[in-house]
NUVO-591550 format. One record per residue (C-alpha): residue in one letter; x, y, z. Coordinates in pm, whole numbers, padded with zeros to 5 digits, always signed. Each point is the difference from the previous one (the first is absolute). Example, Ala and Ser with C-alpha at 12.3 -4.5 7.8 and 13.67 -1.06 7.14 Angstrom:
BEGIN
A+01230-00450+00780/S+00137+00344-00066/
//
This chain:
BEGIN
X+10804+06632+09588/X+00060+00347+00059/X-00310+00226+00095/X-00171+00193-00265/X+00027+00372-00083/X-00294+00193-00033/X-00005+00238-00299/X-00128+00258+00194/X-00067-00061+00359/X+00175+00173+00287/X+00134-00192+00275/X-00033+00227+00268/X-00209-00147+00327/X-00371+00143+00076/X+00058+00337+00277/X+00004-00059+00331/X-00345+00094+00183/X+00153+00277+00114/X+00029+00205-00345/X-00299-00151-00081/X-00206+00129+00330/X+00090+00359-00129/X-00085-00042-00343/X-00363-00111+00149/X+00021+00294+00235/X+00049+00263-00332/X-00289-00196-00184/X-00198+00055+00263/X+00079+00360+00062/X-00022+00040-00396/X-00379-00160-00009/X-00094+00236+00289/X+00103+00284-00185/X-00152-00095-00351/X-00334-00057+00203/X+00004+00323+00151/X+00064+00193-00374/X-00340-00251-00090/X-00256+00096+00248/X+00071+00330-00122/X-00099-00100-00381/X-00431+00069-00031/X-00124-00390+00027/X-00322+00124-00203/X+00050+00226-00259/X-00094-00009-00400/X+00298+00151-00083/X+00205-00275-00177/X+00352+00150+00119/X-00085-00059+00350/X-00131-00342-00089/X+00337-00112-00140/X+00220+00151+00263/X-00215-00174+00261/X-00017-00330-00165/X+00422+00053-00040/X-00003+00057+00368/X-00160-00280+00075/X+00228-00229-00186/X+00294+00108+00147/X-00102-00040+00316/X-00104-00377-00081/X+00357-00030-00170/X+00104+00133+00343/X-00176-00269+00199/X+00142-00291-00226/X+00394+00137+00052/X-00106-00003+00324/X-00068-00350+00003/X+00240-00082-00199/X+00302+00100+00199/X-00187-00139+00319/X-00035-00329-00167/X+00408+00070-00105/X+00070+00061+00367/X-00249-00309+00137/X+00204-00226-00309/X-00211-00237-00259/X-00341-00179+00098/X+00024-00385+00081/X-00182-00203-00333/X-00337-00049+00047/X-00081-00306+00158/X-00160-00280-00270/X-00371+00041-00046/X-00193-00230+00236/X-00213-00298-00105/X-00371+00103-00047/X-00180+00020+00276/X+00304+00073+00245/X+00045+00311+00152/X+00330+00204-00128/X+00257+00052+00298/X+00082+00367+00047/X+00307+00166-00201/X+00191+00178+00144/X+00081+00213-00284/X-00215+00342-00030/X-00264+00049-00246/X+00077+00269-00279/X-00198+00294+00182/X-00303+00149-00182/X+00006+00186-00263/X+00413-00007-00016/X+00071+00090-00356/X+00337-00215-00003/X-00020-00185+00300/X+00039-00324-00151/X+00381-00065-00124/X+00164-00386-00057/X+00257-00124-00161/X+00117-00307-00199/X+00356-00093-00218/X+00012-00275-00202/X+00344-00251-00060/X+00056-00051-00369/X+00276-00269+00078/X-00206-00202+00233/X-00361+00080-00087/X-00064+00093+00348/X-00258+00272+00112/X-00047+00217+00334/X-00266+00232+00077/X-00040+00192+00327/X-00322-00052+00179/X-00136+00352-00078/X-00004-00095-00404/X-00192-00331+00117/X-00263+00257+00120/X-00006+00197-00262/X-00081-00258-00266/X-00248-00132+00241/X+00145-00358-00038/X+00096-00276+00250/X+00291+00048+00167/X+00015-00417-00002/X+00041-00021-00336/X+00382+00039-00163/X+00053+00402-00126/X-00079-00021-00414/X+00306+00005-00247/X+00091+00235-00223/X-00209-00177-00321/X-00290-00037+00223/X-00059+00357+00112/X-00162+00144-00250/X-00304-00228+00033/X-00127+00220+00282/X+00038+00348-00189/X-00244+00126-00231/X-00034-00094-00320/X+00119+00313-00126/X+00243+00102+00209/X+00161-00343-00075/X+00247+00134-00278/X+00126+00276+00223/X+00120-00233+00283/X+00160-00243-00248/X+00164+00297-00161/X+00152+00145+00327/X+00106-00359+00129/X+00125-00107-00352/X+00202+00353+00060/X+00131-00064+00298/X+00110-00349-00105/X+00142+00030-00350/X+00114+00393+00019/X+00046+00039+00434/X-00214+00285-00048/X-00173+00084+00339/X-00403-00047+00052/X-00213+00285+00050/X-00351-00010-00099/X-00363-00119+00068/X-00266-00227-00117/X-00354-00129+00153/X+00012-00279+00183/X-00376-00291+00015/X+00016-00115+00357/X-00198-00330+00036/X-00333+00176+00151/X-00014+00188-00340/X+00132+00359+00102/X+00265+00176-00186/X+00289+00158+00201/X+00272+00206-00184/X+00345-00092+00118/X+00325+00227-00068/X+00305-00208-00016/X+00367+00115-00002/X+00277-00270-00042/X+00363-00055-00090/X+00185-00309-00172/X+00277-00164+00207/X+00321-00064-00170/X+00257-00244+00069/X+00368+00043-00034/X-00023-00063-00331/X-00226+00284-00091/X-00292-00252-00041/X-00358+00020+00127/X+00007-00220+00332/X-00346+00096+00100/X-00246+00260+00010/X-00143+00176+00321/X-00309+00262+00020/X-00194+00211+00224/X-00375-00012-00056/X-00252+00279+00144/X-00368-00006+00027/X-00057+00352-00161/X-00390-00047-00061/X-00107+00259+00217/X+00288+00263-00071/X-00116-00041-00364/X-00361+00051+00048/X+00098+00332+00243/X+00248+00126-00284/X-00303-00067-00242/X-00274+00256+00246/X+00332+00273-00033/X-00038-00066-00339/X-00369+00095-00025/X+00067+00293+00200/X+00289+00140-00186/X-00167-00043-00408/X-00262+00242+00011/X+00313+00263+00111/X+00193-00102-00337/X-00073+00152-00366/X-00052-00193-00306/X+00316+00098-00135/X+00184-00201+00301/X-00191-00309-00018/X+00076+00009-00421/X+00373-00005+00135/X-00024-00303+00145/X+00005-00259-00249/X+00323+00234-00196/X+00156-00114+00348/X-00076-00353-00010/X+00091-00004-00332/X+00379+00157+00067/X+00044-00231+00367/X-00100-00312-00242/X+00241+00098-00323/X+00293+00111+00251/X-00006-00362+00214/X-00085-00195-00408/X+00358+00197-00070/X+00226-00033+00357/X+00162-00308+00025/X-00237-00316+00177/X+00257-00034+00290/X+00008+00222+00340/X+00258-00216+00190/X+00329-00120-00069/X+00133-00092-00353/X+00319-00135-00042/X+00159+00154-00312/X+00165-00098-00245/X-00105-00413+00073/X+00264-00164-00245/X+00311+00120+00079/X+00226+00085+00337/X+00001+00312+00194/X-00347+00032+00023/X-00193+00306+00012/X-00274-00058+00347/X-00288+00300-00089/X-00320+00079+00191/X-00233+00326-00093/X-00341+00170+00103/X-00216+00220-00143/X-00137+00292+00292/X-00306+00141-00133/X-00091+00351+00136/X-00243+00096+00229/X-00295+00083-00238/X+00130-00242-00249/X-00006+00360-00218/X+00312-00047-00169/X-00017-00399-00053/X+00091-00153-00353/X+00319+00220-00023/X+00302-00153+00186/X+00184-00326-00120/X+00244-00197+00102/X+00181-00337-00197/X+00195-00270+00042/X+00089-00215-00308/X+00268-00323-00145/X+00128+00084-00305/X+00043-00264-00254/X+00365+00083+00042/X+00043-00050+00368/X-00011+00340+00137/X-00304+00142+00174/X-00178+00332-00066/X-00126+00162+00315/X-00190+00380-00045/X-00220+00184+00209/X-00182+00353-00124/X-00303+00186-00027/X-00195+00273-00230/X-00157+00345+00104/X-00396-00018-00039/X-00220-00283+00107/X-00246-00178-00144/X-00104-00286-00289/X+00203+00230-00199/X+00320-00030+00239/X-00042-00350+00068/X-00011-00082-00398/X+00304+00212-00063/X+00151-00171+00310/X-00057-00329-00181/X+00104+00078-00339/X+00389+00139+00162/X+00070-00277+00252/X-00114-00253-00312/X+00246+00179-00241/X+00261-00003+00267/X-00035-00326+00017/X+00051-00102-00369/X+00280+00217-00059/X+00167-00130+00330/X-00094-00380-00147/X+00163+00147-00352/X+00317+00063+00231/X-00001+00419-00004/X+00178+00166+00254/X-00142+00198+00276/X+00101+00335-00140/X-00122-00066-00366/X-00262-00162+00175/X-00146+00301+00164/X+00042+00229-00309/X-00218-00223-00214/X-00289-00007+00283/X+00006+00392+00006/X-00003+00005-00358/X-00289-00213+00037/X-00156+00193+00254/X-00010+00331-00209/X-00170-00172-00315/X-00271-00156+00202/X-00176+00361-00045/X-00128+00066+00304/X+00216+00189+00238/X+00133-00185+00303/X+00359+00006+00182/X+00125-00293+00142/X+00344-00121+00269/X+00120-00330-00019/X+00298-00217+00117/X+00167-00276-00245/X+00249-00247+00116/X+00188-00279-00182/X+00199-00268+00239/X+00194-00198-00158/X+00081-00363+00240/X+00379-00090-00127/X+00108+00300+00093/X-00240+00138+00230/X-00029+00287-00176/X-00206+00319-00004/X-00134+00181-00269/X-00243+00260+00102/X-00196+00354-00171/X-00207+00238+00168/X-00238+00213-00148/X-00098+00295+00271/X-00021-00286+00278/X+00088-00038+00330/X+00339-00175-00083/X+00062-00385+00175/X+00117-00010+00354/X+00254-00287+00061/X+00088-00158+00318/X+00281-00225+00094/X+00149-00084+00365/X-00238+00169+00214/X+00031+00364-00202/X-00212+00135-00282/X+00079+00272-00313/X-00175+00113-00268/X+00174-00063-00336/X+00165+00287-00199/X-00303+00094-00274/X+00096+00008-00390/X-00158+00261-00202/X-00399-00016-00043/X-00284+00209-00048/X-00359-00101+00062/X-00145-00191-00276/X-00212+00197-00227/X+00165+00334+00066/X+00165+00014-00330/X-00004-00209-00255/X+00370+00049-00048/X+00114-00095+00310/X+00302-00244+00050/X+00084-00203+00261/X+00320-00115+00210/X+00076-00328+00162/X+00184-00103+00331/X+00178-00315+00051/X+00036-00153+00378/X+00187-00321+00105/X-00226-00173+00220/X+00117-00237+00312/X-00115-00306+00207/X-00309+00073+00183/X-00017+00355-00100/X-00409+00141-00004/X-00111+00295-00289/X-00278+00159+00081/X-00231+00188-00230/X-00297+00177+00047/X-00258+00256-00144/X-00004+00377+00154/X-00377-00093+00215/X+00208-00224+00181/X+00097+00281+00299/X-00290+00215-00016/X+00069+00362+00090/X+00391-00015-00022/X+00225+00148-00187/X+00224-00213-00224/X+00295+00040+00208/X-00230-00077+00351/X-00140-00314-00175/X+00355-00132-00107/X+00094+00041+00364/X-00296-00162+00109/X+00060-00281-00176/X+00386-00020+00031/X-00110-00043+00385/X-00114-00342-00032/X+00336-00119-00120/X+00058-00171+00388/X-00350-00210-00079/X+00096-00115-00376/X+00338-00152+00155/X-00158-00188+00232/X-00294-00150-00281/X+00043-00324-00185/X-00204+00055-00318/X-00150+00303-00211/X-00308-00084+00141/X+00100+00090+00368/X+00169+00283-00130/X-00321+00134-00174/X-00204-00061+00341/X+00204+00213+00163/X-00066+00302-00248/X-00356-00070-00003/X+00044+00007+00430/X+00147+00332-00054/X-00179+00185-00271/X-00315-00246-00125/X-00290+00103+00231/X+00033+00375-00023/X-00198+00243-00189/X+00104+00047-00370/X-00200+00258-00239/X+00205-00227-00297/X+00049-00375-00038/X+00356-00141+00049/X+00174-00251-00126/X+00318-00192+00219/X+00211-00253-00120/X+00335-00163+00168/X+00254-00243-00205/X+00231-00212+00202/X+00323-00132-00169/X+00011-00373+00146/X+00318-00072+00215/
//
C-alpha cells in the first residue's frame, strides 16, 4: 500500500543543530534585552499602567524562556517514554528525560496520531506525562479520549475531532483536562487529518500543550489591563462575539481540501482560509464560497463589505445566502451580481461591498466569472501566473443601476485560480500584491493538491499583520 498523504503536513526534515544553535543564540540575546527594558519598569507603583506593562514584561520574558527550551529540546531531539510505573513499594529507576523546568508556561508538549484503518494509536512519551497516566498501559483511542476531559469541555473536543474526521478541517482549540489526582490542567491541541490517495481520512495526528500556566499569566495581564479600559469597550465585546460567531454559522464548515464537483469528471480540488486581522476589528465582513450546483457546475466567490460589525456580518450573511440561491436557480455571474447590488441598496442602511463570482462548468471546463470592484482571479498554469482580463463592475451598492459584464476562460489540466480578498497583502498596492502573488507560481507547480497550494500562501502572507481580515481561496482543475 502506498504511504499516506497528509492534508497539510510539510515534509521537510527538523534543522540541523547548527541553525538551530543560532536561533537559541537570538532568543537569548532577545530575553536579555526585554529584561533590561523591565528592570527599568517601577516594580511598586499604584499606578495601574505601570502594573500592566510590568506584568506584560514579565510574560514575555517567560514566553522567552519556553522558546528557549523549546528549540533546545528541538536541537537535543524527543525525550525517551517514560519508563512503566514501578510496583508499590519499589523504588522508580532514574529517567533520563528532563523534568519540565519550573514555572515553564509551555514546557510540556507531546504528541499522538491515531490510524483509522487499523485502529492503532501512538503517543510520544511527553503526552504520557502530561495526562499523568502510565506509560505501561496502551495510548487511549479516539472514542475513549474524551473520558479524561471535563465534562464541559467534552462537546468541544468531539466537535473539533468530528471536524477533522468528517470535514479534514484542522484542530485548534482547548479544553480542561481531570488528571487522576483530581487537578485540572488546560491543554491546547492543534491537529490535522491524514488523507490517503483517495482523498479519505487515513488517520488523525495532534500536538497537545500543557498551557495551564500561560493561561493563568495571560489571566494576571488581564487584571492589569481592565481597570485601563472604558465601559464603552467592554459593551463592545459581546457585538464582537456576536459577528466572529454569525460569520463562522455562515462560512462554509470545511478549511481543507474539498473536491468539487463529486459526481462528475474533471474535478474541481478547492482549499480556503479565513485570515482574521490583527485586532479582529474588522471580523464578520469577508467571505469566501465554494458550492455543487444541482446542475453539476460549482459556484466559487470570495468578497467583503466596508464597515464592521453585527451589522456587517448580517448583511454579509444575507448576500452570500442570496448568491447562493440564485446560483442554485442557475443565474449567471453577471446577472448574478446585479441582483445582489440591487439587493444591497434596498437593505436601507448604507454599505458598499466587492465580490468575485465564478461559474465552472466540468464538460467543458469552462469559466464563467464577474467582478464587482475586486481584485480580479489570478490563474496559473506551467510554472507562470496572470491575472485574468476584468469585465465591467462597479462595487456593489454604489448605484443601484449598475450593470455588470462577464468573462469567459477555458480552463486546462492541472491549472490553479486563485482568489482572494484585498487584506490578503497588507500595505500593497494592487499591482505589488498581484506580483506578490504571481511569485509563487514556481511553488504551485511543484504542489499536488489545493491544499498544499493554500499552505504555501498562508507561508507567505498568513502570519503578518493585517488591520482587515482576508479571505484566500485556490481551485485546482484535476488532471
Amino acid at each position: 500500500m502506498p504511504p499516506h498523504l497528509s492534508a497539510d503536513r510539510s515534509a521537510a526534515q527538523p534543522p540541523g543543530r547548527g541553525p538551530v544553535e543560532a536561533l537559541i543564540s537570538q532568543t537569548r540575546r532577545l530575553k536579555g534585552e526585554v529584561d533590561a527594558v523591565r528592570r527599568g519598569t517601577p516594580a511598586d507603583t499604584s499606578d495601574p499602567r505601570d502594573r500592566w506593562r510590568r506584568a506584560l514584561y514579565e510574560l514575555a520574558l517567560r514566553r522567552l524562556d519556553d522558546l528557549d527550551e523549546h528549540l533546545a529540546q528541538l536541537r537535543d531531539g524527543p525525550p525517551p517514554v517514560p519508563a512503566p510505573a514501578a510496583p508499590a513499594g519499589t523504588a522508580r529507576p532514574p529517567t533520563t528525560a528532563s523534568a519540565p523546568r519550573q514555572g515553564a508556561l509551555l514546557s510540556r508538549v507531546g504528541s499522538a496520531e491515531w490510524n483509522l484503518l487499523t485502529d492503532e494509536a501512538s503517543w510520544s512519551g511527553e503526552l504520557y506525562r502530561i495526562l499523568d497516566r502510565d506509560p505501561a498501559t496502551p495510548p487511549l483511542t479516539l472514542d475513549e479520549l474524551p473520558s479524561l476531559v471535563h465534562d464541559e469541555d467534552r462537546p468541544r473536543l468531539t466537535a473539533m475531532v468530528t471536524g477533522c474526521l468528517v470535514d479534514a478541517r484542522p484542530i485548534d482549540g482547548e479544553f480542561r483536562l481531570i488528571r487522576p489526582d483530581g487537578s485540572v490542567r488546560t491543554v491546547h491541541m492543534m491537529g490535522e487529518p491524514v488523507l490517503g490517495y483517495d482523498g479519505s481520512t487515513a488517520s488523525m495526528w495532534a500536538v497537545l500543550r500543557d498551557v495551564s500556566e500561560l493561561r493563568r499569566c495571560r489571566r494576571a495581564v488581564g487584571e492589569t489591563r481592565d481597570p485601563l479600559h472604558h465601559r464603552g469597550q467592554h459593551a463592545a465585546r459581546p457585538e464582537h462575539r456576536i459577528a466572529v460567531e454569525l460569520q463562522e454559522a455562515v462560512l462554509p464548515a470545511w478549511r481543507g481540501s474539498l473536491r468539487l464537483p463529486r459526481r462528475g469528471p474533471r474535478t474541481l480540488d478547492v482549499a480556503a482560509r479565513h485570515l482574521p486581522s490583527a485586532t479582529g476589528a474588522a471580523t464578520g465582513r469577508d467571505w469566501y464560497d465554494a458550492l455543487e450546483l444541482s446542475d453539476g457546475t460549482t459556484l466559487l466567490s470570495v468578497g467583503g463589505l466596508t464597515g464592521q460589525g453585527v451589522g456587517v456580518a448580517s448583511r454579509m450573511a444575507m448576500l452570500l445566502g442570496a448568491m447562493r440561491g440564485m446560483a442554485m436557480s442557475g443565474t449567471d455571474p453577471g446577472p448574478l451580481m446585479a441582483c445582489l447590488n440591487r439587493l444591497l441598496d434596498a437593505t436601507g442602511q448604507p454599505a458598499l461591498g466587492s465580490g468575485l463570482c465564478l461559474r465552472y462548468r466540468p464538460e467543458s471546463r469552462s469559466l464563467t466569472w464577474a467582478q464587482a470592484g475586486h481584485p480580479v482571479p489570478l490563474l496559473f498554469r506551467g510554472g507562470t501566473g496572470c491575472a485574468l482580463d476584468a469585465p465591467d463592475g462597479v462595487l456593489l451598492g454604489a448605484t443601484p443601476a449598475a450593470s455588470y459584464g462577464q468573462a469567459e476562460e477555458i480552463l486546462e489540466a492541472g491549472d490553479l485560480l486563485l482568489l482572494h480578498t484585498g487584506g490578503l497583502v497588507p500595505g500593497r498596492s494592487g499591482a505589488a500584491s498581484v506580483r506578490r502573488l504571481i511569485g509563487l507560481a514556481p511553488q504551485f507547480a511543484e504542489s499536488r493538491t489545493a491544499q498544499d497550494c493554500l499552505l504555501a500562501v498562508l507561508r507567505e502572507f498568513g502570519d503578518r499583520e493585517r488591520e482587515d481580515d482576508a479571505c484566500v481561496l485556490v481551485a485546482r482543475v484535476a488532471p
